[in-house]
C-alpha positions in Angstrom: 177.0 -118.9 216.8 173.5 -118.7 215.4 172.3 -115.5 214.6 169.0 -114.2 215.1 166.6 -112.7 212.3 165.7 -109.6 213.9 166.7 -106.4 212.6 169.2 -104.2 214.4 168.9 -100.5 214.5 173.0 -98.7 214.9 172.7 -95.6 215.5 175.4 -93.2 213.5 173.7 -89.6 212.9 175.9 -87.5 215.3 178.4 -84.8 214.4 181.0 -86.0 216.9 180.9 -82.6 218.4 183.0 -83.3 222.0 185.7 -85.4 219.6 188.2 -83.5 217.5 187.3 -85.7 214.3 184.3 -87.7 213.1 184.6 -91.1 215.0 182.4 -93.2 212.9 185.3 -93.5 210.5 188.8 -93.5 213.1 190.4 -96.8 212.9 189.6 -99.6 215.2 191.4 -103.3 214.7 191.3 -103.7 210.8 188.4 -101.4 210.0 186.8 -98.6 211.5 184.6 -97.9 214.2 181.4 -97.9 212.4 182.4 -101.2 210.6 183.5 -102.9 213.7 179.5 -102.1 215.3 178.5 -103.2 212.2 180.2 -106.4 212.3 179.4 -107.1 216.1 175.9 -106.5 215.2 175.5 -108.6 211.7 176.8 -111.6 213.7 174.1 -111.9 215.7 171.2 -110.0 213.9 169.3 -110.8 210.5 169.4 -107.2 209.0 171.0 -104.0 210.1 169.4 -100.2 209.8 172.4 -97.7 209.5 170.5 -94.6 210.8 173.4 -91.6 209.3 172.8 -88.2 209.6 176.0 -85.6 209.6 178.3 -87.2 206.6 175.6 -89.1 205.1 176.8 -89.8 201.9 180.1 -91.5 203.2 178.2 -94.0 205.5 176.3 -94.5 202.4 179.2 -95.1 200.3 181.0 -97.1 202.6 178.0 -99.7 203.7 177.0 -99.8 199.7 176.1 -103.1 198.3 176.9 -105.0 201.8 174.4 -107.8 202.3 171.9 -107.3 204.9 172.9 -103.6 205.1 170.3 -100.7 204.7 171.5 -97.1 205.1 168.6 -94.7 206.2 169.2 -91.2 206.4 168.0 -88.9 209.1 167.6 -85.4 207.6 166.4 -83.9 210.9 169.3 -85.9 212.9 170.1 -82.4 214.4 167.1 -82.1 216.5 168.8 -85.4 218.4 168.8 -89.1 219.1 165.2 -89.5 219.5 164.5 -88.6 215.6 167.2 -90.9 214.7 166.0 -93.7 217.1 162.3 -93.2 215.3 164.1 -93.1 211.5 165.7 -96.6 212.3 162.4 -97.8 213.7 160.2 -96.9 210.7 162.0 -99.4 208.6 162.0 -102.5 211.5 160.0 -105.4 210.3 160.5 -107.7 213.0 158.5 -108.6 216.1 161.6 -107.4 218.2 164.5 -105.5 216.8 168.1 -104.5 218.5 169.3 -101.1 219.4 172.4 -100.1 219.3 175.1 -97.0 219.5 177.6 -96.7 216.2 180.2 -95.4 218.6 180.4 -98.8 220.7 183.0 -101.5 218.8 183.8 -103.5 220.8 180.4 -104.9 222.3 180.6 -108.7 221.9 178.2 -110.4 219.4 177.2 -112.7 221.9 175.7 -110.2 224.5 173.0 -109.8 221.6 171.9 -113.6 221.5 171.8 -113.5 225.7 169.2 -110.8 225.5 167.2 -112.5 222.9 167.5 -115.7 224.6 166.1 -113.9 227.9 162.4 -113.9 228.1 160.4 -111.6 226.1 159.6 -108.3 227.6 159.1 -105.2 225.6 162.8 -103.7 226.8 166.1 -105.8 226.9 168.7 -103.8 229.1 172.0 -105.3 229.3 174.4 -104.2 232.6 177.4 -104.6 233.7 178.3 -104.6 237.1 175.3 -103.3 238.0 175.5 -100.4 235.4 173.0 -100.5 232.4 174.6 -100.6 228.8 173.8 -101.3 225.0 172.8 -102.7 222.7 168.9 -103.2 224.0 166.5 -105.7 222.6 163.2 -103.6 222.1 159.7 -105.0 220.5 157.5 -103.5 217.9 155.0 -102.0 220.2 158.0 -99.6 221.4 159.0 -99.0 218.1 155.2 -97.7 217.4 155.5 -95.7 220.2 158.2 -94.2 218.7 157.3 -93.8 215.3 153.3 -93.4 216.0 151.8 -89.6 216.6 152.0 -90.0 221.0 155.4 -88.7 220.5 155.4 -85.6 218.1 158.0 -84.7 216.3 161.1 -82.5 218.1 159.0 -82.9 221.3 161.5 -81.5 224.1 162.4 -83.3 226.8 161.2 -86.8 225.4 164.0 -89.5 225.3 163.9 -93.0 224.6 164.1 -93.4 228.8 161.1 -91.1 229.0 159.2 -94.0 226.4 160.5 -97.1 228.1 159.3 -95.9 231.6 155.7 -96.9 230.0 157.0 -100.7 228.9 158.1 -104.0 230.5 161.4 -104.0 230.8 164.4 -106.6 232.0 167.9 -106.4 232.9 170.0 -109.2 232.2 173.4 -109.3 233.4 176.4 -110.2 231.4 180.1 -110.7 231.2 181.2 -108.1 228.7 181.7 -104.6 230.1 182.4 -103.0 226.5 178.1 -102.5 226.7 179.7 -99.1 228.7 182.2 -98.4 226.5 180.9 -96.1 223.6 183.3 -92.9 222.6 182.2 -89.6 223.4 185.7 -88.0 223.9 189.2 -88.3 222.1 190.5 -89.9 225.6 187.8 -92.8 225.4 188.7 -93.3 221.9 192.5 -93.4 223.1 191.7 -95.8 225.8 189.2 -98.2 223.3 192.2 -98.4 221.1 194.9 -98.9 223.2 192.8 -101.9 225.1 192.2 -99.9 228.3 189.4 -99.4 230.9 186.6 -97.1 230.0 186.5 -95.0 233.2 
């Protein structure tokens, strides 16, 4: 599998709050599950933005010195996704750059070359049985859109849905229904370990 050279934005700021413990750093296979996003994502990207937030420093420590790995810390990760989103795409230097959730192991490296190798629209949307997952494939005119001053900061009600709804956007379907499967509760991260059906 050839990767691709664009950047890849994983999302990890989050405190975890509907989850007894921090689930960036609960097992999954041999590593945990921030590793495991990590590694589905390096496979098929050139350089991947860790956007950490709550536990900073450990993301930091854990991702330090691993090629084509830059941490970048939200310090206003508490006022949601959005300002993490935008703190990931203020450091994207390619023409179209991945998003994707810290929280979603399992997603197969080759759902990111099928939305790259679909044709190029501003949004990327991956689904699954008709339902619409991650990791997207996003270009650099909707990370200025993000970043730029039409969306102030801690703006309420804006979410990266709100932004898209002004872009061209695609949704390819694939085989791989883990693009559903991210870990919001201690039963998903039961049934992600033990190999079951996200419900």
């Amino acid at each position: 599998m050839t990767p691709t050279a664009f950047d890849c934005v994983l999302l990890a700021a989050g405190k975890s709050t509907r989850t007894n413990r921090w689930k960036m750093l609960l097992p999954c296979g041999d590593a945990t599950v921030i590793e495991s996003s990590a590694r589905a994502a390096l496979a098929a990207c050139g350089r991947l933005i860790v956007v950490a937030g709550h536990r900073a420093a450990e993301l930091a420590a854990l991702f330090r010195g691993r090629e084509r790995v830059e941490v970048a810390v939200n310090s206003r990760y508490e006022e949601g996704m959005l300002s993490s989103i935008r703190c990931g795409c203020e450091r994207v230097r390619t023409p179209r750059f991945y998003l994707a959730l810290g929280d979603m192991p399992l997603v197969d490296p080759a759902t990111y070359l099928r939305l790259a190798a679909a044709p190029v629209v501003d949004a990327v949307i991956p689904k699954y049985r008709g339902k619409k997952g991650h990791p997207l494939l996003l270009s650099s005119e909707v990370a200025r859109a993000v970043v730029d001053g039409s969306l102030p900061a801690g703006l309420i009600g804006v979410t990266l849905r709100t932004i898209l709804a002004g872009f061209s956007t695609l949704l390819v379907p694939v085989e791989d229904p883990h693009i559903l499967q991210d870990i919001d509760t201690d039963d998903d991260y039961h049934r992600l370990a033990s190999g079951a059906p996200q419900k």
